[in-house]
C-alpha positions in Angstrom: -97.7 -132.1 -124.5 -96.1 -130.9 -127.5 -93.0 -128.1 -127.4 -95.0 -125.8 -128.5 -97.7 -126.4 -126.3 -95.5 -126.4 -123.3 -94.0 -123.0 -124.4 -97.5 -121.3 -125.1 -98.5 -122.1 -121.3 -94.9 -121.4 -119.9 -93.5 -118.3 -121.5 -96.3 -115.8 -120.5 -96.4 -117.0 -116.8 -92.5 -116.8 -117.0 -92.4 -112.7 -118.2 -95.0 -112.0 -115.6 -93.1 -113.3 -113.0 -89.6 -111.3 -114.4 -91.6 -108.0 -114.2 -93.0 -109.0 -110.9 -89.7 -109.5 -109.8 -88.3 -106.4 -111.1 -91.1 -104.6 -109.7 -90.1 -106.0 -106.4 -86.2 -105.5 -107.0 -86.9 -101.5 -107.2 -86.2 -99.4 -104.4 -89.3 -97.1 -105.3 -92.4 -98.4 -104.5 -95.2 -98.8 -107.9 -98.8 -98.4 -108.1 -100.9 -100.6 -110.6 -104.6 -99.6 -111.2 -106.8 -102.9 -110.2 -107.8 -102.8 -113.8 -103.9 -102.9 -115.2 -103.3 -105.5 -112.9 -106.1 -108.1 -113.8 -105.0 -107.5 -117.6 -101.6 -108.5 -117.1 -102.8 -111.8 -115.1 -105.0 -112.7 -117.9 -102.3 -112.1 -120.4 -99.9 -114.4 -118.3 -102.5 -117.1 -117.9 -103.4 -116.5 -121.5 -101.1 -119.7 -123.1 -102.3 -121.8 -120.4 -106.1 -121.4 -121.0 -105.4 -121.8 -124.5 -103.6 -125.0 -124.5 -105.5 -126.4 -121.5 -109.5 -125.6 -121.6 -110.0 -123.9 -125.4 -107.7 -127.2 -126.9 -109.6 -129.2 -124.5 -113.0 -127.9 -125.3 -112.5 -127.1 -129.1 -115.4 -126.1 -130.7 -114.3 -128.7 -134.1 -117.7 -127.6 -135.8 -116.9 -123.9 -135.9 -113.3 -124.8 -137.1 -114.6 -126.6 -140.1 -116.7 -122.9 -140.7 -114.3 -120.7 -140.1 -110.8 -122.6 -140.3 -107.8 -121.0 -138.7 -109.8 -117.7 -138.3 -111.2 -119.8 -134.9 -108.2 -119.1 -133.0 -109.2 -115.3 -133.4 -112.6 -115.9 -132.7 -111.3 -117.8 -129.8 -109.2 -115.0 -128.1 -111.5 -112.1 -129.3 -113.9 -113.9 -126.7 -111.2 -114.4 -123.9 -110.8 -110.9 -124.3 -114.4 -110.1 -124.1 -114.8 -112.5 -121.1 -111.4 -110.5 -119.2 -112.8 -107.1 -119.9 -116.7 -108.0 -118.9 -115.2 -109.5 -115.2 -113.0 -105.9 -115.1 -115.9 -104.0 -115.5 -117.8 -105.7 -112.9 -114.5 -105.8 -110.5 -114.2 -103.0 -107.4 -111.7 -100.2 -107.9 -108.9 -101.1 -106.9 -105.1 -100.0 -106.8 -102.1 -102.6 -105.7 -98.8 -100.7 -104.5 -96.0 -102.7 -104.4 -92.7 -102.4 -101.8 -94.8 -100.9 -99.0 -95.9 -101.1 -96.2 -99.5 -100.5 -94.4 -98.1 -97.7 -92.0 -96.1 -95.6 -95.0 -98.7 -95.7 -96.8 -101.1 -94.6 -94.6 -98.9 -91.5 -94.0 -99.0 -90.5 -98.0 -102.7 -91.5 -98.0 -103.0 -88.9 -95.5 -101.2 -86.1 -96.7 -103.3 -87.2 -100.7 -106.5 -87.3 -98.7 -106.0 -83.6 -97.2 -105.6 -82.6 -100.5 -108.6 -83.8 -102.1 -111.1 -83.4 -99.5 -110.8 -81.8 -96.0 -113.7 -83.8 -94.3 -111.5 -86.7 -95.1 -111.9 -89.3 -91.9 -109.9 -92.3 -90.5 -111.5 -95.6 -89.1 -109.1 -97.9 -89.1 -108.0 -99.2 -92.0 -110.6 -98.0 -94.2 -110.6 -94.2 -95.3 -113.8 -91.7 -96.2 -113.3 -89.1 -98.9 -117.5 -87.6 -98.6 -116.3 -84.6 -101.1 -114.9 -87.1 -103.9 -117.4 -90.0 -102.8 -114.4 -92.1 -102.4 -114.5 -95.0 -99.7 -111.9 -96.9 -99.7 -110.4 -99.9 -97.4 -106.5 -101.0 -97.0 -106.0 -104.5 -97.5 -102.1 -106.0 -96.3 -100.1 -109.5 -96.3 -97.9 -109.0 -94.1 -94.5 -110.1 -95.2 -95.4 -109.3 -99.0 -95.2 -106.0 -98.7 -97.8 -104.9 -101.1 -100.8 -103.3 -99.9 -104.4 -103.3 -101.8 -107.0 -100.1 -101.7 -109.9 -101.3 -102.5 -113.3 -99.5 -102.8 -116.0 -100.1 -100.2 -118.6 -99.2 -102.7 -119.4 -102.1 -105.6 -119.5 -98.7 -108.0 -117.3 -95.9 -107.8 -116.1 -93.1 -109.7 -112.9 -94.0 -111.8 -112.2 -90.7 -113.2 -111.9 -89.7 -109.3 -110.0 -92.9 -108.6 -107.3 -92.1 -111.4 -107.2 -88.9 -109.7 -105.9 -90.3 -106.5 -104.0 -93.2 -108.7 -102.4 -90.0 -110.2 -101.5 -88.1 -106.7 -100.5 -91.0 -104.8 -98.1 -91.9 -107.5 -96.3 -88.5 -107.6 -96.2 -88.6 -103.8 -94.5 -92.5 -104.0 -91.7 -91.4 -106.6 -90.3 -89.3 -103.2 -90.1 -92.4 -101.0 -87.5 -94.4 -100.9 -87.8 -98.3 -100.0 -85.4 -100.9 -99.6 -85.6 -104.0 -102.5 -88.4 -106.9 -101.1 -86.9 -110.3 -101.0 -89.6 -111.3 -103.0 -87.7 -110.3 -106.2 -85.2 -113.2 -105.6 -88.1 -115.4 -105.6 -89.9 -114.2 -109.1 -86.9 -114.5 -110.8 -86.2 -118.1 -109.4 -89.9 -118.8 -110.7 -89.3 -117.1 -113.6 -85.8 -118.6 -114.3 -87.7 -122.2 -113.5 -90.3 -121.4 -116.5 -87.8 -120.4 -119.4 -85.8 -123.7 -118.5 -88.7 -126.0 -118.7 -89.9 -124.1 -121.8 -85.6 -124.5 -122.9 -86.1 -128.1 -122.2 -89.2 -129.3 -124.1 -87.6 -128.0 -126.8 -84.1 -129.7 -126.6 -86.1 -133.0 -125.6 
């Protein structure tokens, strides 16, 4: 595999993981909509599926058509293909550097706010007023935890709503930085130096 190959795959995957990290090094805790989150991993993945699969598969007839414009054709349809399985994804909202029982607390006070019949059962919360039901999901250790929607289909304009509330209630609690940081930037340290090497090499 050629440097530029190598940097392609590599240097995408490498600024994901510095963001991550400095996501993780904060001492506020963020919120990513399910749908911001799935475009940023397609983006980091991006170099590799182009100089893995789409190289590997390389449709040489259309080439010949179109010439270079193929690459475009090429990533207009990854981007078609990214967009179709967000559509089709759950609502969903990831907050990172927190944990399950904090964020149950400001779910709770966010809830009371939007709908007073809100109810509790378990980890999985029912908004009947905003036909929001939504379900905690938590890795312990990572401290990140997932709301996801119970229902296949579900309002987003009401589920940037509560994206909206919940984040003004986060930027008022503090959090200590997750260790995790350390080991993004390691990662992403790892990437640029391979991508340094092929280079030099």
């Amino acid at each position: 595999m050629n440097a530029f190959a190598v940097s392609l795959s590599l240097i995408p995957l490498a600024i994901y993981f510095l963001v991550l990290g400095m996501i993780h090094a904060s001492r506020r805790p963020f919120i990513l909509s399910g749908d911001a989150d799935m475009a940023l991993l397609s983006a980091a993945v991006s170099g590799m599926v182009f100089a893995g699969p789409m190289n590997l598969f390389f449709p040489i007839n259309a080439a010949i058509r179109f010439g270079s414009y193929i690459w475009l054709i090429l990533a207009f349809l990854y981007f078609l293909i990214t967009m179709l399985v967000i559509l089709y994804s759950r609502p969903r909202l990831i907050v990172y550097n927190i944990d399950i029982t904090t964020l149950k607390e400001i779910l709770e006070r966010v809830a009371s706010r939007l709908d007073e019949n809100a109810q509790w059962a378990g980890d999985s919360l029912y908004m009947p007023q905003q036909g929001l039901d939504i379900h905690l999901e938590y890795v312990s250790g990572l401290n990140n935890v997932t709301i996801v929607s119970n229902k296949k289909y579900s309002n987003r304009l009401r589920w940037q709503n509560l994206k909206r509330l919940l984040k003004s209630e986060l930027k008022q609690t503090p959090v200590s930085r997750n260790w995790l940081s350390i080991v993004m930037f390691v990662i992403s340290a790892i990437l640029f130096f391979v991508t340094s090497i092929s280079f030099a090499s």
